[in-house]
matplotlib code that plots the C-alpha trace (Angstrom):
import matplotlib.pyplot as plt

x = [113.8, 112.7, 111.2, 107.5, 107.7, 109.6, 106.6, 104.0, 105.6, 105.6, 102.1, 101.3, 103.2, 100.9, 104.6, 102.9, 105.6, 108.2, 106.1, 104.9, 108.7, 109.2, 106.4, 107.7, 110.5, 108.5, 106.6, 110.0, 111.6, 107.7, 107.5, 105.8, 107.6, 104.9, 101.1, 100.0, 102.8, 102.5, 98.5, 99.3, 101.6, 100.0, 96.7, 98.8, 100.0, 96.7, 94.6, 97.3, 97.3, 100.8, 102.1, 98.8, 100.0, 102.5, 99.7, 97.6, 100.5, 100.8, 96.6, 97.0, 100.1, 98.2, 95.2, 96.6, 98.4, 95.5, 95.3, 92.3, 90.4, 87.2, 88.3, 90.7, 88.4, 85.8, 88.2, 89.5, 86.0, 84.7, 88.2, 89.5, 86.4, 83.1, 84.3, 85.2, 82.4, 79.7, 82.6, 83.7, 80.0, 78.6, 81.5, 80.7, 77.5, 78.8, 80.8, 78.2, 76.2, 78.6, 79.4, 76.0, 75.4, 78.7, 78.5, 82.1, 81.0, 78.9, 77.8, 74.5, 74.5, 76.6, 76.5, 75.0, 78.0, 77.7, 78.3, 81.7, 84.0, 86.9, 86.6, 89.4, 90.3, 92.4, 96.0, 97.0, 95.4, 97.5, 96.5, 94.3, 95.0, 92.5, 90.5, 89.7, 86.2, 86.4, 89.8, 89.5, 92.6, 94.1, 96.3, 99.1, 99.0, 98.3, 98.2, 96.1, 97.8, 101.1, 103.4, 104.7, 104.1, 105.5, 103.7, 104.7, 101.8, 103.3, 105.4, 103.6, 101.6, 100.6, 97.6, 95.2, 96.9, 95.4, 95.7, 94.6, 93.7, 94.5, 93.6, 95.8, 94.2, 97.7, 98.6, 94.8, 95.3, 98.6, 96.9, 93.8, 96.4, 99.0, 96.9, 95.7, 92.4, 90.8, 89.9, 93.5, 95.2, 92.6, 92.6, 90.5, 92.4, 90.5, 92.1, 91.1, 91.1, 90.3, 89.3, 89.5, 86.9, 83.4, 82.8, 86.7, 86.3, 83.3, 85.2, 87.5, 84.6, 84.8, 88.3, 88.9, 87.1, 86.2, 84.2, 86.4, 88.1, 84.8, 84.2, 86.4, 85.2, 88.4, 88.1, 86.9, 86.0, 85.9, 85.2, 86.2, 85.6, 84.3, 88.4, 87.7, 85.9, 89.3, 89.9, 86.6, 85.4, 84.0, 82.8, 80.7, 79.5, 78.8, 79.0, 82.2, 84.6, 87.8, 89.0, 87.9, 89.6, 92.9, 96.1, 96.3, 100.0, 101.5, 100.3, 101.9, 98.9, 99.7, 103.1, 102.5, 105.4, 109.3, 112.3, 114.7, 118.4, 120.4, 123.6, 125.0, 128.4, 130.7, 131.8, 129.2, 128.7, 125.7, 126.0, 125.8, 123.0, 121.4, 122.3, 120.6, 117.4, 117.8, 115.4, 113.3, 109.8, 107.6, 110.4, 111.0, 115.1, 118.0, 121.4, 122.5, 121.6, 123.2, 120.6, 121.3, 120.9, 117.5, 116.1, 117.1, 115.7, 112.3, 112.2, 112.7, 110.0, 107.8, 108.2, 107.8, 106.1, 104.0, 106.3, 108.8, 109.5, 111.0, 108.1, 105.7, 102.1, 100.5, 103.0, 101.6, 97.9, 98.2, 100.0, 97.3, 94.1, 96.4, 94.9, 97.9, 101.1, 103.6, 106.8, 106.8, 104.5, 107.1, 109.9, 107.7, 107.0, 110.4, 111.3, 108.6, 109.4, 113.3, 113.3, 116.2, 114.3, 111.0, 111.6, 111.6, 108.0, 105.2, 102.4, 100.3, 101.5, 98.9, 100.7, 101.7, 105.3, 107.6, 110.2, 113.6, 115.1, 118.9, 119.9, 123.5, 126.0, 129.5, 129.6, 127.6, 128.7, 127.6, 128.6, 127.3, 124.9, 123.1, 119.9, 116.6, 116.3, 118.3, 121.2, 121.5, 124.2, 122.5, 123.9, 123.1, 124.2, 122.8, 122.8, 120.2, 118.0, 118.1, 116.1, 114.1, 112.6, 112.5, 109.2, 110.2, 109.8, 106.7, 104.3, 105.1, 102.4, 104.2, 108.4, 110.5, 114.4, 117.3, 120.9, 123.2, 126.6, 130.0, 132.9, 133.7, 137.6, 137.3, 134.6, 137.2, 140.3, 138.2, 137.0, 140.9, 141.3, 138.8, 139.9, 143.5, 142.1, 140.6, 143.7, 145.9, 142.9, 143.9, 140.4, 141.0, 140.6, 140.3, 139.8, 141.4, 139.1, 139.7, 138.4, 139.1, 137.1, 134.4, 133.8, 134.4, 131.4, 129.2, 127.1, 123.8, 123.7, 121.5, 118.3, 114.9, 112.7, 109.9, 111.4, 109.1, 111.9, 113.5, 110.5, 109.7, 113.7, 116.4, 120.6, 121.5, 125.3, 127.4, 129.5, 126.8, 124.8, 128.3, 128.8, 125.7, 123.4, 120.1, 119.5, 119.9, 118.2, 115.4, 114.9, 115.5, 112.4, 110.5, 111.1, 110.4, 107.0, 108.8, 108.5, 111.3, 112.5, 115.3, 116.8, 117.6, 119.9, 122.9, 123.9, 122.8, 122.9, 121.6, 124.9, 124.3, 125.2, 128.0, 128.6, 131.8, 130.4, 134.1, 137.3, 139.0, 136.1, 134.8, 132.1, 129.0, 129.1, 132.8, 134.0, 136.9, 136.0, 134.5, 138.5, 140.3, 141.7, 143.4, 146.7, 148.4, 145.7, 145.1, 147.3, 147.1, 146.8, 144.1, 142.0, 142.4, 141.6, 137.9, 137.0, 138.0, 135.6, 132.6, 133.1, 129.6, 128.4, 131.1, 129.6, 125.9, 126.6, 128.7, 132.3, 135.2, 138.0, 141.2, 143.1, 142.1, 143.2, 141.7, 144.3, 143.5, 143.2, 143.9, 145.3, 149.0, 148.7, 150.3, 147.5, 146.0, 149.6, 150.2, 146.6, 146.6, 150.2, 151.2, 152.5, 149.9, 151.9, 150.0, 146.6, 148.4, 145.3, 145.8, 143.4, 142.1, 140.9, 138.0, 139.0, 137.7, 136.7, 139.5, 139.7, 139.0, 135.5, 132.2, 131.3, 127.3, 125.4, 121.7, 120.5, 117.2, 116.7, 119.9, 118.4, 118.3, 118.8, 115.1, 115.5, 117.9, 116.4, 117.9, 118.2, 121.2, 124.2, 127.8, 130.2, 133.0, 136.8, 139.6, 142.9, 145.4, 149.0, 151.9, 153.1, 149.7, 148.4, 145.0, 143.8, 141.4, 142.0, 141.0, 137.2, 134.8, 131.1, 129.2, 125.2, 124.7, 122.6, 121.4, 122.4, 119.1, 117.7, 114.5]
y = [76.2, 79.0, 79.3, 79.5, 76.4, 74.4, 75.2, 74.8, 71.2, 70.1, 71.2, 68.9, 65.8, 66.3, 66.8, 69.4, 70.4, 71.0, 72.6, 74.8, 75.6, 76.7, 78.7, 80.7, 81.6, 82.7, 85.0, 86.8, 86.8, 88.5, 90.5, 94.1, 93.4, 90.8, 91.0, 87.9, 85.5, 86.9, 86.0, 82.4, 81.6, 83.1, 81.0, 78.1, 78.1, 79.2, 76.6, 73.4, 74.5, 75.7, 78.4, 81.1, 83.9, 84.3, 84.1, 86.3, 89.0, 88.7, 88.9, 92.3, 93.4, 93.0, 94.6, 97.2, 97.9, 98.0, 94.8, 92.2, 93.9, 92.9, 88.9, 88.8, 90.6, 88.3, 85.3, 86.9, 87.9, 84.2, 82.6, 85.1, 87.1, 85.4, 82.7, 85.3, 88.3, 86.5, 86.7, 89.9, 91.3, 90.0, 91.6, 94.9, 94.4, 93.0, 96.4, 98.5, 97.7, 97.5, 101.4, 102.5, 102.3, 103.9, 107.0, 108.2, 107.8, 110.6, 109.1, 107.1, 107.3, 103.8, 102.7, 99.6, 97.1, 96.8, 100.6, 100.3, 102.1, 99.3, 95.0, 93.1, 90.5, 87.8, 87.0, 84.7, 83.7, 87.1, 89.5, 91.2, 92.8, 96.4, 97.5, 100.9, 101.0, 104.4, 104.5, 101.1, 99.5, 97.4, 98.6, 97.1, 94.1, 95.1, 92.9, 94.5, 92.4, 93.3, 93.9, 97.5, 100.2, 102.5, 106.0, 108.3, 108.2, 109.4, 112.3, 114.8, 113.7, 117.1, 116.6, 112.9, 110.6, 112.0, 109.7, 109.8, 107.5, 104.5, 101.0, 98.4, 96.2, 95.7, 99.5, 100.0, 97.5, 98.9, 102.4, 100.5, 98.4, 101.3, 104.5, 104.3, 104.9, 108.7, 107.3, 106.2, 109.4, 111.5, 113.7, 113.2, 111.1, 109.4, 108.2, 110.3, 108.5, 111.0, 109.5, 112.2, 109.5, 108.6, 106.1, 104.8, 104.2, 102.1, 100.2, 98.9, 97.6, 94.7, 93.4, 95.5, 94.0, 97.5, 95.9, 93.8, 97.5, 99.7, 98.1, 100.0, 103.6, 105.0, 105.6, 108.7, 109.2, 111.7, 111.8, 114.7, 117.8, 116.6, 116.9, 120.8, 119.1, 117.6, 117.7, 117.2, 118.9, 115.9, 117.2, 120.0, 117.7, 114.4, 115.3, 113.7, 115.1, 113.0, 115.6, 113.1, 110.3, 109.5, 109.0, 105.2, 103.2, 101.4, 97.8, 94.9, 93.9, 97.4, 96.5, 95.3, 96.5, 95.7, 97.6, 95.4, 96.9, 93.2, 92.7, 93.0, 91.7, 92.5, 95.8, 97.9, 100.9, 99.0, 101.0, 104.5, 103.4, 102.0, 105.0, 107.6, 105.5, 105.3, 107.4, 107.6, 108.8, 106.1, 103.1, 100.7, 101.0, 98.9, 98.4, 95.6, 92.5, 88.6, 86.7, 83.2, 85.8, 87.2, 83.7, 82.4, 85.6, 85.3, 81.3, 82.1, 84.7, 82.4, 79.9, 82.1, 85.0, 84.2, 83.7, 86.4, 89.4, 91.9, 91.9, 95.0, 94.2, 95.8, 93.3, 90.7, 91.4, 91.9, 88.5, 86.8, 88.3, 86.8, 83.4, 82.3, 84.7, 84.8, 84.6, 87.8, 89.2, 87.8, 89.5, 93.4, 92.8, 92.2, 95.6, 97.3, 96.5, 98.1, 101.2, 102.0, 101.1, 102.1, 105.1, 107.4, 106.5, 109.2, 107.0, 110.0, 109.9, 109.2, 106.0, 102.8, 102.1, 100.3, 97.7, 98.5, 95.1, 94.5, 90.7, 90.5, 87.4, 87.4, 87.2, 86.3, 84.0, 82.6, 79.6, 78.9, 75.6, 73.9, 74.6, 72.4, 74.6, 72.8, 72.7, 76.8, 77.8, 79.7, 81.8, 80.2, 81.5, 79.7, 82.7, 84.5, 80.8, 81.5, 84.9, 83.6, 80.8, 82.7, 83.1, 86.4, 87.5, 85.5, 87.6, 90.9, 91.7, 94.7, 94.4, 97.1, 96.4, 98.2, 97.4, 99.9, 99.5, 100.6, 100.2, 96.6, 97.4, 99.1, 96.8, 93.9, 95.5, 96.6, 93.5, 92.2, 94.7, 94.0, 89.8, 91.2, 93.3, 90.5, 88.4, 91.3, 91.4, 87.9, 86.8, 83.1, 82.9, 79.3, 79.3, 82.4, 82.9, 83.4, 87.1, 87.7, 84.5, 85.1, 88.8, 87.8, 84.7, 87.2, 88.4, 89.5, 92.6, 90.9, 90.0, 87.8, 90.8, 88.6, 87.2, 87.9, 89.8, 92.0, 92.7, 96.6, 96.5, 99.4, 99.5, 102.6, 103.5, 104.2, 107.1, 108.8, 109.0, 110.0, 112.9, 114.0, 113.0, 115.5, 113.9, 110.7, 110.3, 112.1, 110.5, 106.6, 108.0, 108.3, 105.0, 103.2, 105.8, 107.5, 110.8, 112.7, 114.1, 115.9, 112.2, 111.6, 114.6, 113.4, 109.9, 108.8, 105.0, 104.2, 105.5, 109.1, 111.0, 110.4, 107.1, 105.3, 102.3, 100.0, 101.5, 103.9, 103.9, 107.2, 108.9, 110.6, 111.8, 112.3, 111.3, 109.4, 106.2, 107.4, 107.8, 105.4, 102.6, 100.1, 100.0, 97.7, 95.2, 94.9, 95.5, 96.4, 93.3, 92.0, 94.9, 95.5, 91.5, 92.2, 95.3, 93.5, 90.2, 93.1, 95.8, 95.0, 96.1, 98.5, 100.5, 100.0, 101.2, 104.6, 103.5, 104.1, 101.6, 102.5, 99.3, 97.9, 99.6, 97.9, 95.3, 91.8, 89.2, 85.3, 82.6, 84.1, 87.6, 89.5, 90.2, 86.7, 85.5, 88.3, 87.8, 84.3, 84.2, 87.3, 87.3, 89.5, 90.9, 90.6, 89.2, 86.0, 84.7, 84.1, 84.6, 81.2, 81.2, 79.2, 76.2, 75.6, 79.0, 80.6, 84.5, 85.9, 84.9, 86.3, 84.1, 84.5, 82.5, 82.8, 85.1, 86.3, 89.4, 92.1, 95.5, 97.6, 101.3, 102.4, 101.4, 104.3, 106.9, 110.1, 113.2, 115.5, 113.8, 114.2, 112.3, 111.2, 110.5, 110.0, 111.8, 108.9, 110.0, 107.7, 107.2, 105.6, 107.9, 109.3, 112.7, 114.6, 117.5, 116.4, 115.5, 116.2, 118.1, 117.2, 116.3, 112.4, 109.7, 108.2, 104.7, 102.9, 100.0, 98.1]
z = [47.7, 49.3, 53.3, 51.9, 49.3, 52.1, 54.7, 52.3, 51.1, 54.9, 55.2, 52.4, 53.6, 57.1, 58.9, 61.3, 63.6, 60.8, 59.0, 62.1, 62.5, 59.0, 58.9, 62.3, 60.0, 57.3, 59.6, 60.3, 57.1, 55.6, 58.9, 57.7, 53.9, 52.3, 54.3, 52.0, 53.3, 56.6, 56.9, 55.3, 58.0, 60.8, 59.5, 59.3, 62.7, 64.2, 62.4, 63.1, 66.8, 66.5, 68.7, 68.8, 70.1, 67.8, 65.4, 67.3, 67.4, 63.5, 63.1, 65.5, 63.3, 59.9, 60.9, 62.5, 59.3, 57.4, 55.4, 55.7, 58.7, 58.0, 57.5, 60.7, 62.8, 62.1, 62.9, 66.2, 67.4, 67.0, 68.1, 71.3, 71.8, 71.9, 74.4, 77.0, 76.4, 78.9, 81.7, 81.0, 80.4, 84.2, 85.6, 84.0, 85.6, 89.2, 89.1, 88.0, 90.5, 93.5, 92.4, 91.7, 95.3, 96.2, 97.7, 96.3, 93.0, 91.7, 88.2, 87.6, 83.7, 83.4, 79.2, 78.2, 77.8, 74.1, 73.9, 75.6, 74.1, 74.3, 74.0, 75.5, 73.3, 75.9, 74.9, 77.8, 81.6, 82.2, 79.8, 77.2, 73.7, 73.9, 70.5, 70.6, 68.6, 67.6, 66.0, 64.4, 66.3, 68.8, 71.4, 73.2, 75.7, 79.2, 82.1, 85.2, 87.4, 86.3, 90.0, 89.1, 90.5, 88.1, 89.2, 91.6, 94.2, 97.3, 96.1, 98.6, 101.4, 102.5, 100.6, 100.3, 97.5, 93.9, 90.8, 87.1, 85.0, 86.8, 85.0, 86.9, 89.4, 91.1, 91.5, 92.8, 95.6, 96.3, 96.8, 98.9, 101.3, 101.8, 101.7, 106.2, 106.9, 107.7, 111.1, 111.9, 110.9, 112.4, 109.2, 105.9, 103.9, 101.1, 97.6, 95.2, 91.6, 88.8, 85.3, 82.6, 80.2, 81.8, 79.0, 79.1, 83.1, 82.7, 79.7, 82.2, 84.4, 82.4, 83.5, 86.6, 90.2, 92.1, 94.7, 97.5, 96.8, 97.9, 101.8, 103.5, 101.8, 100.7, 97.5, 95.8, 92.0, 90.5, 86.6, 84.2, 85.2, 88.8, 89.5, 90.7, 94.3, 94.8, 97.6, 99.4, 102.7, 104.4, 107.2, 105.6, 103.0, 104.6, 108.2, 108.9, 111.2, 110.7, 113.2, 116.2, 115.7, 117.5, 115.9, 115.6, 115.8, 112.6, 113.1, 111.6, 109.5, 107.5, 106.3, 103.3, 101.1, 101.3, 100.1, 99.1, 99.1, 97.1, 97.5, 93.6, 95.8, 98.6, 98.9, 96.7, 99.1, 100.4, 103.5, 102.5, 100.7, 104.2, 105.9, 103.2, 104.1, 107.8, 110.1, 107.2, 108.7, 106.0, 106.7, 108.7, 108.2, 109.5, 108.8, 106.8, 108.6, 107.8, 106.5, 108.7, 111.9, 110.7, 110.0, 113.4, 115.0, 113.6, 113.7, 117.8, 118.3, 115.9, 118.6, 121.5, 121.2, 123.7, 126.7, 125.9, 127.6, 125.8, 123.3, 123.7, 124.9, 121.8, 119.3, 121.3, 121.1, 117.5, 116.6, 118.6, 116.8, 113.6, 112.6, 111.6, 111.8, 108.8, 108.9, 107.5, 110.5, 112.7, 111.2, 110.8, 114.7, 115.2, 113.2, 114.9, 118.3, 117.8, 118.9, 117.6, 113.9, 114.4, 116.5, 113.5, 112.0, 111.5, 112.8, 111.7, 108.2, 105.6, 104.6, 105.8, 105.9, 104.0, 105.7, 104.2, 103.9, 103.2, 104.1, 104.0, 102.9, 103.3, 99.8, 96.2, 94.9, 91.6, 89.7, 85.9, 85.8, 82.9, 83.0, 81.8, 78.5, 75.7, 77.9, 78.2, 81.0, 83.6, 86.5, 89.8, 93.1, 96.6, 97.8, 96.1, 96.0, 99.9, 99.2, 96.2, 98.2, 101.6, 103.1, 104.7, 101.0, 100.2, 102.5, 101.1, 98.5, 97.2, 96.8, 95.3, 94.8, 94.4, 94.0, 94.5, 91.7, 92.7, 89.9, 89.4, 89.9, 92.7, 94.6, 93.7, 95.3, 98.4, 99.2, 99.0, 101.5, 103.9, 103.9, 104.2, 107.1, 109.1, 108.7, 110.3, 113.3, 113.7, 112.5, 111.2, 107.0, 106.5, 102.8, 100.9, 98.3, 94.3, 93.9, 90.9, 89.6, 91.6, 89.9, 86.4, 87.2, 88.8, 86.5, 88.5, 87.1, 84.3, 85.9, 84.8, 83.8, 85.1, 88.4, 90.9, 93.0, 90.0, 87.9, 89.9, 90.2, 89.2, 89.7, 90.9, 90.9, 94.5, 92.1, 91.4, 95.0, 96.3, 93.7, 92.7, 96.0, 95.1, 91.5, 92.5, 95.6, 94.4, 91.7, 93.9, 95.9, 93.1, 91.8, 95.6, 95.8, 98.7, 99.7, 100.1, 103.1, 105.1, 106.3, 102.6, 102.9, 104.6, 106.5, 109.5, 111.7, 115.2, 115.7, 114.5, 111.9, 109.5, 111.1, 110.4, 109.0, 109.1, 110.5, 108.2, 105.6, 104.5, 106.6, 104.8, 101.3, 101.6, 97.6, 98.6, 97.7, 94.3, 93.9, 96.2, 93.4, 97.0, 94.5, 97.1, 96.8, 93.3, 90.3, 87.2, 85.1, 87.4, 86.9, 82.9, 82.7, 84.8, 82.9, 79.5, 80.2, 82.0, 79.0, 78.7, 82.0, 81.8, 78.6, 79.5, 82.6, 81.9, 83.5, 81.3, 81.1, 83.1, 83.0, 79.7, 76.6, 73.5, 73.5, 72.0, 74.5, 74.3, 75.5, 74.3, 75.1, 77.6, 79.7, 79.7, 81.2, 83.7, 85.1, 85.7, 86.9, 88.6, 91.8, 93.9, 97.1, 99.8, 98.7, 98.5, 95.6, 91.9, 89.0, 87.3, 83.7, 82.6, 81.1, 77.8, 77.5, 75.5, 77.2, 73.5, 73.5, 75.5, 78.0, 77.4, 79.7, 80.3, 83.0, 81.5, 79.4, 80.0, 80.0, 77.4, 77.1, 76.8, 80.8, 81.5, 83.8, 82.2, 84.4, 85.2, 87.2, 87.9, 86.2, 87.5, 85.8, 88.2, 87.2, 85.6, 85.8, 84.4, 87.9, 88.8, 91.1, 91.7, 93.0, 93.0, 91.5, 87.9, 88.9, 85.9, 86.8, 83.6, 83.0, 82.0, 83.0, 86.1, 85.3, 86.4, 85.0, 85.3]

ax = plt.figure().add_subplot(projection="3d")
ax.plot(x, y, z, "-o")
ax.set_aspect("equal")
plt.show()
């Protein structure tokens, strides 16, 4: 029997949820080849209170294809519509009248709402599915309060913050909480929102809530061609001399946005990353800090603030107008009140900064675990559960992350180095770690789209900041909405420029370590066994193989047996298998959605292939200068 006759025979015994199920597949087998099955088993699951949105998404599929308009918008109007339009129509009117007596807003002529150009059919408690009435189709899914900032607002802040066409009540706050006032800048510096569609602008009044956004008076709008006052001369025109005002100090209440700079693992060139950012004039910027040490420092000032010395008067007076500090407050005071962090900042800048976060572990370390969803494994580190949960993280509205990518080979051999290092310093290494096992489990470089923490994320690689610094800092400003600026230009600590970050690593954007391989703590068989079981990251990502040469691998070849046996020299650790997993197969475990290549940031970039020689030493002298790809993922 085919699909169709088995899903209609269920439906006729009354056996709903097989017959749901059934139909699901019909839907994908008819997808966009046969409208008439497609409609039958969209109705089918719509009408037996299956799943409906994946209904809805075939109802928006057919019509927009042209096949029974008239019937499915009559059935999505009564069904999705209707119950919502008295919501959505008193908020068009709330708005309305909160702007009509705006004096930043310079149109009157607000449509009736049943002229809107646009109806918002809702999807989910998230989101809405847009018809556009005049071309007789339905858009995509948008969700206004989607966290992603994905414009580049504060590019150049020589001039007040101008934005088009923007319809996300996320990004709109953002601008509102991070834009300072005129009076604190002592300089006019309103946000000026131009909307190139009068009609179109008042369309989103119906979703969008403007006025907890009007109090404060920053916003300007300016519809179609009102964009030639921009920007306006507010003194001259409304008497306003911004001019008068005193330049007002960052406070903590105005650090609403984090940085966050993860840890992909040990030994990823975290550092020259922290040290491009450092002394940035719109961050708050530190060097790496270890997580236990930042908890315990803002659980003590959280407990006494008050009686403490060292804290400024003005931190103190702000945390006690606070109803009830945050652990978050705590821990921007804290950054504020460093000197040697905040001594950098532009308080006359025309934004608030951002608090450049990286929390440092000794390693990540992640171990695969069943999870709740018919027994999928999933990648679980405590680690990154300690940052997840963290309130420090919780009371930043606004979070941008980056994670900076260095060549799995490499990273693993320099962090053999550095544990080798701190046995010769006569530090005390109770447990030697498995390395190896620990890189071929880590697998964070595949990230939950829709995690909180990694949904405004991108990976960045160390290669390419090193040998190509301009493209790729440039374009990492753009993606944090930084500006920027001369300190991005070369490497600086609280230690000055070009700091040596650990003894006898490369200062600045010296390329050594793009080509350093540590031979004498890794060898050969090690490394071709991690790039074999990461080719995935490793082709996604743009690294060639250097180790691993096509080869088959199982339990019986050579490489299988000289990785998990070979006598390592110094490092004194052995590589373990997984047992039960034979080496030939691709350990797939569930770590959310692994990115795509439509999330590539493409702009020019220097490539980078070390010279191989027989003899198994690397110079140099055979660097390759190419254009590629910014390997940066969201």
């Amino acid at each position: 029997m085919d699909t169709i006759e088995i899903a209609r025979r269920l439906a006729e015994l009354g056996q709903t949820e097989e017959a749901q199920a059934a139909y699901s597949l019909v839907l994908q087998e008819a997808a966009e080849r046969n409208p008439e099955l497609e409609l039958e088993a969209a109705s089918y699951l719509f009408f037996s209170q299956g799943n409906y949105q994946v209904a809805y998404t075939a109802f928006v599929s057919l019509y927009n294809r042209g096949f029974y308009q008239t019937e499915l918008m009559d059935l999505m109007t009564q069904a999705f519509y209707l119950p919502n339009a008295e919501d959505q129509k008193k908020r068009y009117a709330r708005n309305c009248a909160a702007l009509a007596k705006y004096p930043y807003l310079f149109r009157e002529d607000f449509p009736d709402f049943e002229a809107l150009p646009v109806q918002f059919f809702p999807f989910n408690d998230e989101g809405y599915i847009p018809f556009f009435k005049a071309e007789h189709r339905f858009g995509t899914y948008v969700n206004f309060n989607d966290p992603v900032i994905d414009r580049y607002f504060f590019r150049d802040l020589d001039k007040p913050v101008l934005a088009r066409d923007v319809f996300s009540q996320y990004q709109l706050e953002y601008l509102n909480d991070n834009v300072r006032k005129s009076e604190w800048v002592g300089r006019e510096n309103h946000i000026y929102l131009h909307y190139t569609d009068w009609t179109t602008f008042c369309a989103y009044l119906q979703c969008l809530e403007l006025r907890p956004l009007l109090s404060e008076k920053k916003l300007v709008f300016l519809m179609e061609g009102e964009i030639e006052q921009y920007p306006i001369d507010f003194h001259t025109r409304f008497g306003i001399d911004y001019a008068q005002y005193p330049v007002r100090p960052i406070g903590i209440g105005e650090v609403t946005r984090m940085i966050w700079h993860t840890q992909l693992a040990a030994h990823n060139g975290g550092d020259f990353f922290n040290e491009i950012f450092y002394g940035h004039p719109n961050l708050l910027s530190y060097e790496s800090i270890m997580f236990d040490n930042i908890q315990k420092a803002v659980a003590e000032v959280k407990a006494n603030w008050r009686r403490v010395d060292w804290l400024t008067p003005r931190l103190r007076r702000q945390l006690s107008r606070m109803k009830r500090p945050t652990d978050k407050d705590f821990l921007v005071a804290l950054f504020l009140d460093r000197q040697d962090i905040s001594g950098s900042l532009d308080h006359g800048s025309r934004i608030a900064p951002a608090l450049f976060f990286q929390p440092h572990f000794s390693n990540m370390i992640y171990d695969i675990r069943e999870s709740e969803l018919k027994g999928a494994p999933m990648l679980y580190s405590e680690q990154y559960e300690a940052i997840r949960t963290s309130p420090l993280f919780h009371g930043f509205r606004y979070i941008k992350t980056f994670t900076p990518m260095r060549r799995i080979t490499t990273s693993y051999a320099a962090s053999v180095r550095f544990m080798l290092d701190r046995e010769a310093q006569g530090e005390e290494v109770k447990v030697v770690p498995d390395v190896l096992a620990e890189r071929l489990v880590n697998r964070s470089f595949m990230v939950d789209q829709w995690d909180r923490l990694y949904r405004d994320s991108v990976l960045v690689r160390f290669e390419d900041g090193k040998l190509n610094p301009r493209a790729t800092f440039t374009a990492l400003a753009e993606f944090l909405d930084l500006p920027y600026t001369e300190s991005m230009t070369y490497c600086s600590s609280r230690k000055g420029i070009d700091p040596e970050s650990l003894k006898g690593n490369a200062r600045g954007f010296d390329p050594a370590t793009v080509y350093r391989t540590y031979d004498e703590f890794a060898n050969d068989e090690e490394r071709a066994f991690l790039e074999y079981f990461l080719r995935d990251a490793y082709e996604y990502y743009g690294y060639d193989f250097h180790y691993y040469q096509g080869e088959p691998v199982d339990d019986s070849s050579g490489l299988h047996r000289r990785a998990g046996g070979v006598d390592r020299g110094r490092s004194g650790t052995s590589a373990v298998g997984y047992p039960g997993h034979p080496a030939d197969r691709c350990i797939r475990v569930q770590a959310g959605h692994f990115i795509g290549t439509d999330d590539l940031l493409r702009l020019p970039v220097s490539l980078y292939r070390p010279a191989y020689r027989g003899d198994r030493y690397y110079g140099e002298g055979d660097q390759e200068r190419a254009f590629g790809e910014l390997r940066i993922k969201k």
